[in-house]
Backbone bond lengths (Angstrom), bond angles and torsions (degrees), N, CA, C in turn:
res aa  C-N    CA-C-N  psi(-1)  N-CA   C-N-CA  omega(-1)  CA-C   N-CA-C  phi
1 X - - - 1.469 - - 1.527 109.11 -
2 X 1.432 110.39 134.94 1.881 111.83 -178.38 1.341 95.53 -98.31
3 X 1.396 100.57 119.16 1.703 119.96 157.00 1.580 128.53 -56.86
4 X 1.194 109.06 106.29 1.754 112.82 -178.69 1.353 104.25 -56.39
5 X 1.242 139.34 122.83 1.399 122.33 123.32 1.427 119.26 -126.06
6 X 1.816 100.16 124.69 1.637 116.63 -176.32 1.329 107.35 -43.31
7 X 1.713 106.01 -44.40 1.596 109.48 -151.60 1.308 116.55 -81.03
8 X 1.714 107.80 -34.55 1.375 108.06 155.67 1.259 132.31 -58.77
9 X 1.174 127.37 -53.14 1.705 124.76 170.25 1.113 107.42 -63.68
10 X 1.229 152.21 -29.45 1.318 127.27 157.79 1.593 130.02 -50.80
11 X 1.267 97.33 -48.03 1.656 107.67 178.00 1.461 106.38 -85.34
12 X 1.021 142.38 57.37 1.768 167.65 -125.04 1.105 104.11 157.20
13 X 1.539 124.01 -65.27 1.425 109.07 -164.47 2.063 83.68 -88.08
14 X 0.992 150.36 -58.75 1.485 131.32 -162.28 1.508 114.45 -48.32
15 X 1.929 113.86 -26.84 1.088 113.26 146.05 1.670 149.83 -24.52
16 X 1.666 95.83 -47.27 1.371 102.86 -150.15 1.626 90.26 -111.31
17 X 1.086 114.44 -29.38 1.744 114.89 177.23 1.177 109.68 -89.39
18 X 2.091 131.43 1.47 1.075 128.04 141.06 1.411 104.99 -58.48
19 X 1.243 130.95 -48.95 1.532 136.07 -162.89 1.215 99.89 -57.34
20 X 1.760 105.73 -63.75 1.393 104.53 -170.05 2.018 123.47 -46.48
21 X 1.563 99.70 -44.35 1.498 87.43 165.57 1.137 129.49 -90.67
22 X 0.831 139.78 11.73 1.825 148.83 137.82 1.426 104.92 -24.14
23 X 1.707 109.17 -81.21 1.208 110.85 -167.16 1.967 105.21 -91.52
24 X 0.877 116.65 5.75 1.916 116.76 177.70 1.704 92.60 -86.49
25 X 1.527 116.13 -47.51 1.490 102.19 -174.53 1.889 124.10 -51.64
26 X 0.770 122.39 -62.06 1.633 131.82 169.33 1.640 99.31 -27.96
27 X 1.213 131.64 -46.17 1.315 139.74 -153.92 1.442 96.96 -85.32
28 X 1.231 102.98 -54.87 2.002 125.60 -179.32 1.454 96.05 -42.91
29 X 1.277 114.75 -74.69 1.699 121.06 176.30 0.972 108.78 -40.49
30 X 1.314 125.92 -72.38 1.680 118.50 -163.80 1.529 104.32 -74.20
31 X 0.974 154.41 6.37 1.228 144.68 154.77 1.736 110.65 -86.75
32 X 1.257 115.30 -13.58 1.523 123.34 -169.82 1.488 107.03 -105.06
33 X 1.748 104.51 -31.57 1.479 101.67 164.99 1.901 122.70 -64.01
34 X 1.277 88.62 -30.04 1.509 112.01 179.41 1.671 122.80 -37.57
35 X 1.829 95.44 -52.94 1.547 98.96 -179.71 1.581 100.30 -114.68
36 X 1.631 115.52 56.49 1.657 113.57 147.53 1.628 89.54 -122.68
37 X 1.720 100.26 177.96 0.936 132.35 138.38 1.493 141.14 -36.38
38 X 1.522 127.22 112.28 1.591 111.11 -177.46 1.199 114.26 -49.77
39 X 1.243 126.88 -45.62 1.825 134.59 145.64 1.966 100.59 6.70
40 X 1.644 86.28 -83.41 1.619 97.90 -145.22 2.035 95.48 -76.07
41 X 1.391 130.61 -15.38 1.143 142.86 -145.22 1.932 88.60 -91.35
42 X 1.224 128.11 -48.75 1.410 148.37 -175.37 1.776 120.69 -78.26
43 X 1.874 104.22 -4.25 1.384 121.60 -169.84 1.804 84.59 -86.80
44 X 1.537 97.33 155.88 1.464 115.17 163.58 1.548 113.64 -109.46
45 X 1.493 130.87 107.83 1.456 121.95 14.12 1.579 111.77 -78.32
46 X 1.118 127.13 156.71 1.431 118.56 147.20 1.304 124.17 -68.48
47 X 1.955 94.50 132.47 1.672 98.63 -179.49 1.890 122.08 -48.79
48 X 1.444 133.13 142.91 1.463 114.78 -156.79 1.929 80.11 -118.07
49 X 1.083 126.02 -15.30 1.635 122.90 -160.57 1.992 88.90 -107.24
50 X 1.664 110.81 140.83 0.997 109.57 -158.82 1.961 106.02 -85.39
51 X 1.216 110.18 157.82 1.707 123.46 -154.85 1.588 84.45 -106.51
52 X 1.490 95.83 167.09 1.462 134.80 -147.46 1.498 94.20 -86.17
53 X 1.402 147.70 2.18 1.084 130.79 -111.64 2.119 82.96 -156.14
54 X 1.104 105.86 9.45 1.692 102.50 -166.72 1.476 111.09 -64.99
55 X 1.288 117.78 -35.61 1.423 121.22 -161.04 2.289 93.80 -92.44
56 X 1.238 91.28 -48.14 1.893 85.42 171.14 1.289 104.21 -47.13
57 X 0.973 118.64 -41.54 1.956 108.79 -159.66 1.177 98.06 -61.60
58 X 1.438 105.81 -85.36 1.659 141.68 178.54 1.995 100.13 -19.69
59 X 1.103 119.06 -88.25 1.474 122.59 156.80 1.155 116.75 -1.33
60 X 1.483 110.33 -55.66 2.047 123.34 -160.56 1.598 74.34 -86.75
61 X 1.354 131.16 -72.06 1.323 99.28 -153.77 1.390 137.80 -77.38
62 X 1.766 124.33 -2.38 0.723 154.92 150.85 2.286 111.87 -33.39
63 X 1.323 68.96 -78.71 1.556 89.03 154.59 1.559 154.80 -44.67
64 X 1.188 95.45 -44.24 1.738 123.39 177.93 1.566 91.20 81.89
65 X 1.497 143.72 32.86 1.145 107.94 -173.51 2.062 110.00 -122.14
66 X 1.551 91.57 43.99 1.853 106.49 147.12 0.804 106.96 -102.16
67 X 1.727 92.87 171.08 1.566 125.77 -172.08 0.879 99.26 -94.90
68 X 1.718 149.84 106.94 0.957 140.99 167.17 1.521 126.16 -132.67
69 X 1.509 109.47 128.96 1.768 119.22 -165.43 1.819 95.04 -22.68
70 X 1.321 114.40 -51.49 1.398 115.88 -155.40 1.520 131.16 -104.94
71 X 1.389 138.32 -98.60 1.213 121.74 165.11 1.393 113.92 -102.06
72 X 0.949 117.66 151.05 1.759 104.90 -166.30 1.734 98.71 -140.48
73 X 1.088 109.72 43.25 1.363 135.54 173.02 1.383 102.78 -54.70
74 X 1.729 135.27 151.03 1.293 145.43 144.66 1.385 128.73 -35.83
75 X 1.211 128.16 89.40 1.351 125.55 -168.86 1.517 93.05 -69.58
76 X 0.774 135.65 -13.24 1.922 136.68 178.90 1.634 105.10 -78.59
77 X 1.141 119.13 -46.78 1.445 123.55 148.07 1.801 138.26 -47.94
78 X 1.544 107.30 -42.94 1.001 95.62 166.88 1.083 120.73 -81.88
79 X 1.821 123.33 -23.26 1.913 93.45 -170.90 1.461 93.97 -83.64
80 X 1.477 125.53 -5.61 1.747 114.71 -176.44 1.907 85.26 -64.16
81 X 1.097 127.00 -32.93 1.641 111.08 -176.63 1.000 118.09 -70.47
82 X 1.662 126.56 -49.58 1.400 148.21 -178.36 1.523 95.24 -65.90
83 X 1.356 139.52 -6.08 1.614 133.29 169.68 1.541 118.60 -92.42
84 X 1.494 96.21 -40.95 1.466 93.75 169.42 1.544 116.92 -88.41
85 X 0.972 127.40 -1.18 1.019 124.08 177.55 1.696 108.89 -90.20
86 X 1.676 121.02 -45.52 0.882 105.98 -174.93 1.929 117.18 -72.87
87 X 1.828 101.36 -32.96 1.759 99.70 157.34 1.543 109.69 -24.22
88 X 1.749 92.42 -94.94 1.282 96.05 -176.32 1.861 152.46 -30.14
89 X 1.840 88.55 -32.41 1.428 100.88 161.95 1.715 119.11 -72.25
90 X 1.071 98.51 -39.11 2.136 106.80 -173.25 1.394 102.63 -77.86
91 X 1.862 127.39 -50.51 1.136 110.43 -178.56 1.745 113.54 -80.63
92 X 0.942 133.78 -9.74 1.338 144.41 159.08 1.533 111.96 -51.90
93 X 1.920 114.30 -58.56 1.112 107.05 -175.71 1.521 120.18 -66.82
94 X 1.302 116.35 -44.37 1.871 112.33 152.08 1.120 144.17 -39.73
95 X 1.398 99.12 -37.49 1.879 101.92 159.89 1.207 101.54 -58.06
96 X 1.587 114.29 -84.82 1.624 97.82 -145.59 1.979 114.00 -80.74
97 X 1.169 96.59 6.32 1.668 106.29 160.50 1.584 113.14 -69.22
98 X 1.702 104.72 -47.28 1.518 91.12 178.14 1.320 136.69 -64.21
99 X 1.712 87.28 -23.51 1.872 100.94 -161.49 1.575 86.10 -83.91
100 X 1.124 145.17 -54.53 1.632 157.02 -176.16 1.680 104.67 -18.24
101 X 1.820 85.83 -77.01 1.734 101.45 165.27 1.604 119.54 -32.62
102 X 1.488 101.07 -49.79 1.510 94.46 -162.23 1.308 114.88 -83.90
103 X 1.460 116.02 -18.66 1.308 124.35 168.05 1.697 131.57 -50.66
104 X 1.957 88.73 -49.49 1.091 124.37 161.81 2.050 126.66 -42.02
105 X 1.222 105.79 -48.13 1.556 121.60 -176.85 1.281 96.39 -117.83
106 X 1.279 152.77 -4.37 1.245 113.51 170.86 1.440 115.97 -139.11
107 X 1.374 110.22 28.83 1.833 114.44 161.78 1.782 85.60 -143.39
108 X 1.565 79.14 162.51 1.578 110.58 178.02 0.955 127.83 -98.59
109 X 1.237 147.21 80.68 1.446 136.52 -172.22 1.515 120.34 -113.85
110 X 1.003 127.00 -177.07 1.754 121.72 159.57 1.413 119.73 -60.63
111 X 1.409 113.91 137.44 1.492 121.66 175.38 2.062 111.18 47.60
112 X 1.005 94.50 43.08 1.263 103.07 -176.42 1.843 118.54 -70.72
113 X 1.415 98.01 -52.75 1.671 103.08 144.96 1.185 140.48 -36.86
114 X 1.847 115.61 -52.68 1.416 123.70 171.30 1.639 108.30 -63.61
115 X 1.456 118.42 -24.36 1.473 107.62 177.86 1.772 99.24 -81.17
116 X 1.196 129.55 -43.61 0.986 87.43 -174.39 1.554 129.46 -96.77
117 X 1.382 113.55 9.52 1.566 123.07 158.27 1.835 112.21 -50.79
118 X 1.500 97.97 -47.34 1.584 108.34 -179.78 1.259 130.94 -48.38
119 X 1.989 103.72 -41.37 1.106 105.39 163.50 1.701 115.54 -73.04
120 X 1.035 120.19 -41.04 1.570 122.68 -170.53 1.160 111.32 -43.71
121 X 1.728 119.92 -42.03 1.504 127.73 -172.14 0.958 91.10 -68.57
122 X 1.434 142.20 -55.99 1.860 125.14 -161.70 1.805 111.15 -43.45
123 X 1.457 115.04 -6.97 1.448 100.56 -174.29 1.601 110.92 -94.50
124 X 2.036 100.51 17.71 1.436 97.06 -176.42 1.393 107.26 -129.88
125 X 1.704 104.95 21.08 1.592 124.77 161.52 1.366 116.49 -75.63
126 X 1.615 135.78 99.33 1.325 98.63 -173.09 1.964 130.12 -83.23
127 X 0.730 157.45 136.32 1.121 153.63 -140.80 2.088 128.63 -34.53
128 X 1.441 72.75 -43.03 1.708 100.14 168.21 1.329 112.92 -68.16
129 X 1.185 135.92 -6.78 1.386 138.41 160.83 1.514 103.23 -88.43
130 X 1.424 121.02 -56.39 1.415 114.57 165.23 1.281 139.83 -35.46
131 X 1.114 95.98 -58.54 2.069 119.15 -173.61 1.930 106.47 -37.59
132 X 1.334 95.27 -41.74 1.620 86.22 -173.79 1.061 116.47 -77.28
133 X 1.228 127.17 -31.09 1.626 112.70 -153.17 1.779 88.31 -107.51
134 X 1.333 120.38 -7.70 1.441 113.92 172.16 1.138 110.14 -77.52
135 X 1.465 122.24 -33.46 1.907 135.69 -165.60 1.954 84.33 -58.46
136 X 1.473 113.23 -53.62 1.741 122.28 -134.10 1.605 84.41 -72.79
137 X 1.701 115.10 -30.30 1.363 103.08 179.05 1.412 127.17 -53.78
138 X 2.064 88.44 -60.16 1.560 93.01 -177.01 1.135 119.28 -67.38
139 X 1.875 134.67 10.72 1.189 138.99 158.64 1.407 131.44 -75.64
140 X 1.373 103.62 -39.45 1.332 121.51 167.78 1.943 123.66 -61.60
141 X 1.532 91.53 -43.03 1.281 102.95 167.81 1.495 124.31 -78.82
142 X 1.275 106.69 3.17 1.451 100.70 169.23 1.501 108.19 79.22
143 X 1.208 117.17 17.63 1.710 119.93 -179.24 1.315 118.09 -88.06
144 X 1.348 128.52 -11.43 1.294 140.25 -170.94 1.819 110.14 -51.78
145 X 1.374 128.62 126.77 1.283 123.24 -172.13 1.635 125.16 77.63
146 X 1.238 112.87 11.91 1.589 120.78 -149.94 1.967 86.20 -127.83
147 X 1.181 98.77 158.05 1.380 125.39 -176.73 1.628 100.51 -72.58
148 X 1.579 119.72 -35.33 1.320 131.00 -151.50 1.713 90.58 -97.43
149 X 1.588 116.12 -29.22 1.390 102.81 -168.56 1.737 92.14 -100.21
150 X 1.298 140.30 20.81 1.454 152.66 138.14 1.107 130.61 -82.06
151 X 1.508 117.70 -15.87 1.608 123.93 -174.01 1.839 109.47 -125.66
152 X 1.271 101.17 -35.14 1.684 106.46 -165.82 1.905 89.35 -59.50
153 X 1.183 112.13 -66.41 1.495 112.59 -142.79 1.655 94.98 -64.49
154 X 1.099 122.00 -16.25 1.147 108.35 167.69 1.701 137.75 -115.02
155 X 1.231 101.38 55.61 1.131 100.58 -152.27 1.406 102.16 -124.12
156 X 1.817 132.79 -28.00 1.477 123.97 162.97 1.511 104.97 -70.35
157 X 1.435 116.04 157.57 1.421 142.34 -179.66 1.440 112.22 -146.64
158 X 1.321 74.01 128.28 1.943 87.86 -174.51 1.633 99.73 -95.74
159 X 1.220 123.56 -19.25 1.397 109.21 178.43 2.191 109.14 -87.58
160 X 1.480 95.19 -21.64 1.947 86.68 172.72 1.666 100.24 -76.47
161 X 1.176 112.91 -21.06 1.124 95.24 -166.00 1.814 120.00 -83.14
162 X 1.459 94.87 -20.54 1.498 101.72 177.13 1.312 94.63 -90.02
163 X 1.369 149.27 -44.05 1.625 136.00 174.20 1.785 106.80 -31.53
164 X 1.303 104.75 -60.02 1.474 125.87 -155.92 1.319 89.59 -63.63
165 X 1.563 142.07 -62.26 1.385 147.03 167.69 1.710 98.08 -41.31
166 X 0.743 119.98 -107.27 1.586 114.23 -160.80 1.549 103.45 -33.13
167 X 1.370 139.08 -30.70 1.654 117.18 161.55 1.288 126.65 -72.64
168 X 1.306 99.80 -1.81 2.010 109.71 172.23 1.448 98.61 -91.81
169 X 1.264 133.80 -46.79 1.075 115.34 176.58 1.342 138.60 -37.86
170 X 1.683 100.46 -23.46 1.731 103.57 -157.14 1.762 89.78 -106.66
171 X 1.478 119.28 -0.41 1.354 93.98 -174.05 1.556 99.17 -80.97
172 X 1.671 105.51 158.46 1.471 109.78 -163.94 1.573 104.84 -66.17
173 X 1.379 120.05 163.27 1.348 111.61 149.71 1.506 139.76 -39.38
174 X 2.149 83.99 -58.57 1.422 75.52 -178.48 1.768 128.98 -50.91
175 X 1.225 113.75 -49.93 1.616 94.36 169.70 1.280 129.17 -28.73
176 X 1.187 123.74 -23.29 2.007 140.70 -175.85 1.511 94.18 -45.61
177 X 1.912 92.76 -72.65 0.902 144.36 174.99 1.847 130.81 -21.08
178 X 1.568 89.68 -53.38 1.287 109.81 175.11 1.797 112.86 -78.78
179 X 0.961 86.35 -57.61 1.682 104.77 176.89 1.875 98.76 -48.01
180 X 1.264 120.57 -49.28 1.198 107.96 179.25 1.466 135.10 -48.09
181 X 1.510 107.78 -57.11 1.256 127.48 169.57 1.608 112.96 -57.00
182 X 1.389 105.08 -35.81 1.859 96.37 179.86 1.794 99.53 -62.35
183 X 1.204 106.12 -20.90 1.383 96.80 -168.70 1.578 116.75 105.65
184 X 1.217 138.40 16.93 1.087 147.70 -148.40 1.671 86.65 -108.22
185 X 1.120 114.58 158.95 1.929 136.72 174.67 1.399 97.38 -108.67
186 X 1.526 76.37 172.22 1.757 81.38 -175.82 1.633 131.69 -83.65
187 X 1.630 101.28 -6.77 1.609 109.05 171.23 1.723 100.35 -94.33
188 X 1.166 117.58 -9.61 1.645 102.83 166.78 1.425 106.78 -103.54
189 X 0.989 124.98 0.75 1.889 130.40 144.49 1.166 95.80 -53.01
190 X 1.346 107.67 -69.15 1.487 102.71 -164.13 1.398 133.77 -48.24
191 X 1.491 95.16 -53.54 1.480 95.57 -176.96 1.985 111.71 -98.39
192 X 0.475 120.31 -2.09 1.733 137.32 169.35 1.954 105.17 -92.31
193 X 0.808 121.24 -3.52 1.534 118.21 -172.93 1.420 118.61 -138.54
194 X 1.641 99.05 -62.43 1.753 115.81 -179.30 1.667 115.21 -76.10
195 X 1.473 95.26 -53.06 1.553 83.41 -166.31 1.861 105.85 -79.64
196 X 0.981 143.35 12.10 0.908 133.20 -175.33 1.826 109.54 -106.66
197 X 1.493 106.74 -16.09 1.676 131.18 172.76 1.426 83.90 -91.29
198 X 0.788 144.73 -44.99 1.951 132.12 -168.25 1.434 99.46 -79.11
199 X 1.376 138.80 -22.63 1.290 118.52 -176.34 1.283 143.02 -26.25
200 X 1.095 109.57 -61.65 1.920 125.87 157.12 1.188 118.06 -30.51
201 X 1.334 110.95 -58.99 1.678 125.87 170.18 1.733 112.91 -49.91
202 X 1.348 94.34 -53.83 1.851 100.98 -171.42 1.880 98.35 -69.70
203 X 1.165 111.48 -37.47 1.715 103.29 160.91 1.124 137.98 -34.98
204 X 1.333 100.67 -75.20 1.435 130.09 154.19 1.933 116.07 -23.34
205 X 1.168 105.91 -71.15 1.470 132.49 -175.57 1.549 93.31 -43.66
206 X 1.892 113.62 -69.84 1.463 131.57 -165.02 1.276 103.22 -43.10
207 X 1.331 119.19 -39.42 2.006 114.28 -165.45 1.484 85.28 -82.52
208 X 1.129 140.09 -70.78 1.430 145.34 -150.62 1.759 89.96 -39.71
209 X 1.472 111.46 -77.47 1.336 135.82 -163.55 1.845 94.97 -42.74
210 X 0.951 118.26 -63.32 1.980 147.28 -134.53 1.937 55.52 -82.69
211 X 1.262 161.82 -83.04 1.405 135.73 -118.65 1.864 90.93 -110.89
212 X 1.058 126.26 -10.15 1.524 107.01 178.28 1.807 97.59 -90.72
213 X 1.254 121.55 1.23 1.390 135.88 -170.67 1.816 115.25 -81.68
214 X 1.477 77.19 -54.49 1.604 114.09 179.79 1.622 101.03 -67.33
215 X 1.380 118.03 -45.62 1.622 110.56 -149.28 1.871 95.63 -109.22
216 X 1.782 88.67 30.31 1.917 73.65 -173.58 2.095 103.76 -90.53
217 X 1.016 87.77 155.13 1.632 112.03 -153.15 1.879 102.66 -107.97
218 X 1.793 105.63 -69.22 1.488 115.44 -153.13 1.779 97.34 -71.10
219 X 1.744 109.48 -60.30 1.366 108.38 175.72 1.483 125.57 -54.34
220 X 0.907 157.73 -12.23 1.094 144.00 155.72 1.515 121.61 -81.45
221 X 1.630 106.72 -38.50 1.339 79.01 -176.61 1.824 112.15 -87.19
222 X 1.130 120.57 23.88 1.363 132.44 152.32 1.925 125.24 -74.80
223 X 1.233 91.58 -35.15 1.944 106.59 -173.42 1.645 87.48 -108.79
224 X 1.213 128.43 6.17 1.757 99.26 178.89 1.494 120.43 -131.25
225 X 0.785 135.58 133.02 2.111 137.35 -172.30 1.003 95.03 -111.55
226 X 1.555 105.70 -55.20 2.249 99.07 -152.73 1.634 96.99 -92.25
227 X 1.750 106.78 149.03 1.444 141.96 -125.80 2.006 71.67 -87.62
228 X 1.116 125.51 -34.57 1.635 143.70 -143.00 1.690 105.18 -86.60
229 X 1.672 108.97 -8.38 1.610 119.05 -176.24 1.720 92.29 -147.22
230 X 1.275 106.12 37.33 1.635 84.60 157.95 1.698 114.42 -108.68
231 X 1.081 125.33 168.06 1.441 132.82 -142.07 1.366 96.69 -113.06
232 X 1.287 159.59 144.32 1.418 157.92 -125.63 1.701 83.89 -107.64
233 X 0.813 132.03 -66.08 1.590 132.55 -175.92 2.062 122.95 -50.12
234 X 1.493 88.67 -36.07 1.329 89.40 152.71 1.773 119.41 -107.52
235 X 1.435 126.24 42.47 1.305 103.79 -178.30 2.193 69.45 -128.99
236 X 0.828 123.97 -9.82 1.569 117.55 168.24 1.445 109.48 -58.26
237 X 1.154 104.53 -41.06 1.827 108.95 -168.96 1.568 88.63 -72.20
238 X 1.567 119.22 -51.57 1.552 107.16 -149.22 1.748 104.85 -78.22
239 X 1.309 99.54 -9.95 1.571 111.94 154.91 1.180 135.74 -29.17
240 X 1.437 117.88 -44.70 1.498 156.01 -153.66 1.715 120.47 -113.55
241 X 1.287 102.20 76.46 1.274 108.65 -165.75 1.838 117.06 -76.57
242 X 1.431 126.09 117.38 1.496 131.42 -169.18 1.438 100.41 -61.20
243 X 1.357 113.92 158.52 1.754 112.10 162.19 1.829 95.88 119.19
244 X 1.080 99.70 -151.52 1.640 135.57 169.16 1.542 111.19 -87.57
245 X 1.440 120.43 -24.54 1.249 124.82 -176.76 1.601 113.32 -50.28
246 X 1.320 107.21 134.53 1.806 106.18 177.02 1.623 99.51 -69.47
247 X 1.672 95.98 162.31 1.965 94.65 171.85 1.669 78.09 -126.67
248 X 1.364 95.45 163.87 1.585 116.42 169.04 1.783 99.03 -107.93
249 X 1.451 101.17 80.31 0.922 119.62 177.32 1.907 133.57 -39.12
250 X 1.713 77.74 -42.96 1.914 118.05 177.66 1.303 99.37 -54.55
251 X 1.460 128.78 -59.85 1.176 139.29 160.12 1.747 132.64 -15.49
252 X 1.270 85.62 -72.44 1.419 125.84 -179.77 1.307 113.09 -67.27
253 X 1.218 130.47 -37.10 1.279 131.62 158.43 1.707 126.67 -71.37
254 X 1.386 96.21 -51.04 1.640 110.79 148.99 1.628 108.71 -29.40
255 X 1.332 129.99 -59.48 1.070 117.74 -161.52 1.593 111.45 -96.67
256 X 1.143 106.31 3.25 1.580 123.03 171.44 1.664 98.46 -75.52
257 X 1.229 118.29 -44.13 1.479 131.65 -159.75 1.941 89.65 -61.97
258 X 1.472 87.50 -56.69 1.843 96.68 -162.42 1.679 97.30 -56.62
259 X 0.932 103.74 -45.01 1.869 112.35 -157.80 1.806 98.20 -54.85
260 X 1.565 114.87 -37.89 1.761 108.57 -176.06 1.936 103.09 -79.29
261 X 1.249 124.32 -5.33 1.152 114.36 -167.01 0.974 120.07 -80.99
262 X 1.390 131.44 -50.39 1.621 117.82 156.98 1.243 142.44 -54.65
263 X 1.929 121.43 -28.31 1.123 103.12 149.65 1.798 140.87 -91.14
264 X 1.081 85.52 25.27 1.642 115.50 -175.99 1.667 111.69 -99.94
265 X 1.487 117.81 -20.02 1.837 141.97 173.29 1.533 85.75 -93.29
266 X 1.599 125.77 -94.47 1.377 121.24 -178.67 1.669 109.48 -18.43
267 X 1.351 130.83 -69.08 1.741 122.84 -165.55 1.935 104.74 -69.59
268 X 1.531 120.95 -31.62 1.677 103.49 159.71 1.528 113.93 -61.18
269 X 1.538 100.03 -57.81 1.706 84.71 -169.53 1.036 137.23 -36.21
270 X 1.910 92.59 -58.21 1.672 108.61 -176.29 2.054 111.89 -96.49
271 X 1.545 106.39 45.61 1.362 108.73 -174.52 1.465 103.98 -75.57
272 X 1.387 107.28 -56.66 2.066 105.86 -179.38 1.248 119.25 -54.49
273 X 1.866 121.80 -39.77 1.281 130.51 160.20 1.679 118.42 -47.52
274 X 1.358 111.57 -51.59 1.351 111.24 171.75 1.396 131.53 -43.54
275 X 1.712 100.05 -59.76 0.992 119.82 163.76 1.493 155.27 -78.66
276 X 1.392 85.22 8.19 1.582 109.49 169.98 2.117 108.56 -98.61
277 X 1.727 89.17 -21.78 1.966 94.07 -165.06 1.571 92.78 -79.84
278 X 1.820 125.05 -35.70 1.243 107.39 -176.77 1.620 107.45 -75.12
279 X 1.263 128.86 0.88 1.227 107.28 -163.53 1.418 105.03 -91.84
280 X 1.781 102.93 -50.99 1.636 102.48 167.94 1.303 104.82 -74.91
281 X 1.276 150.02 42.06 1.492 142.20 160.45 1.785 94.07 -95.66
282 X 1.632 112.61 -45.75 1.502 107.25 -172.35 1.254 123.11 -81.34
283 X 1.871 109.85 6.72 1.613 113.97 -170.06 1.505 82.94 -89.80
């Protein structure tokens, strides 16, 4: 039998719609700063009800076509960068995570363990040990400014790859088994058997991956100069001019607005998928 209490569920839900506007306010503002004027955005109080001005902003920053102290780059350009990059990083990290895994559990070779211990330890490198001697690569190679010197270096994962291994483990033999006798190889094992039982997981993985892809910050603005490959998350900062210089704030917030929207579509769409891959990921 479920026990009523009024007083508790009330003070639960005043709880949680305290929560909810906690973190909705910050968002409220910067979407409201968005369609004023830098004018009206810098007045004391700031206007809180949204201005006449949504589609000018949005447009200009879309565009690149303000005046602004600082970079005044195409925000239509950068998330087209920050899209392929984060694609390329999430579906990249599943490829060679899956094939890794499967390499891993289901052929025999020499030192097959030590490879994949090797990778496991890289998740106890912390990045700042990395950054240099990866930068000197993609320098040497001529990757600097390039989609390939934004996506390659980051693109193996030692944590999909140990998820993906421990869910190979549990599939039964007999499938091995079955698949053998039909006559099947081991890349139509793979993809006829495994990856279609990993789905949930590779869901799961895609949102995680597709937003640490999207929201990367340190690597690019290390591999990037020209205004034409910066990544929507770093062209906000270069937005923001130091000094006495005015910012077109309206702008800048505007493009704050755009920058949460795609991975904010990706986590509705793929929410039941997500949340169905961590659940059988922890069984």
């Amino acid at each position: 039998m479920i026990e009523r209490r009024p007083l508790v569920t009330a003070l639960s839900h005043v709880v949680l719609v305290l929560g909810v506007l906690i973190i909705a306010f910050p968002l409220y503002i910067t979407f409201v700063a968005s369609t004023h004027t830098a004018q009206d955005i810098v007045q004391v109080p700031m206007p809180l009800l949204p201005g006449p001005h949504f589609v000018d902003n949005y447009v200009a920053a879309l565009q690149g076509t303000f005046d602004g102290a600082a970079s005044t780059a195409p925000v239509g350009r950068m998330m087209f960068v920050s899209m392929v990059m984060a694609l390329a990083i999430a579906i990249g990290k599943i490829i060679i995570s899956l094939l890794s895994a499967f390499a891993i559990v289901y052929f025999r070779f020499p030192f097959r363990m030590v490879f994949f211990w090797a990778i496991f330890v890289t998740l106890m490198l912390p990045v700042e040990v990395r950054i240099g001697p990866t930068y000197q690569v993609v320098s040497d190679l001529g990757m600097l400014n390039t989609f390939a010197g934004l996506t390659v270096p980051l693109i193996a994962s030692a944590t999909a790859t140990f998820l993906f291994r421990q869910f190979f483990l549990t599939v039964p033999d007999e499938l091995v088994e079955a698949a053998r006798i039909d006559g099947a190889g081991p890349m139509r094992f793979f993809k006829d058997v495994l990856v279609p039982l990993s789905s949930t997981s590779i869901a799961a993985l895609f949102v995680i991956q597709f937003i640490y892809g999207w929201n990367q910050y340190l690597w690019p603005l290390l591999v990037t100069t020209d205004e034409s490959m910066y990544p929507v998350v770093m062209g906000i900062k270069r937005m923001i001019s130091g000094g006495d210089a005015a910012n077109d704030w309206n702008i800048v917030m505007a493009t704050a607005i755009l920058a949460m929207i795609p991975p904010a579509l990706v986590v509705m769409l793929m929410q039941k998928w997500f949340v169905k891959g961590l659940v059988e990921t922890e069984k």
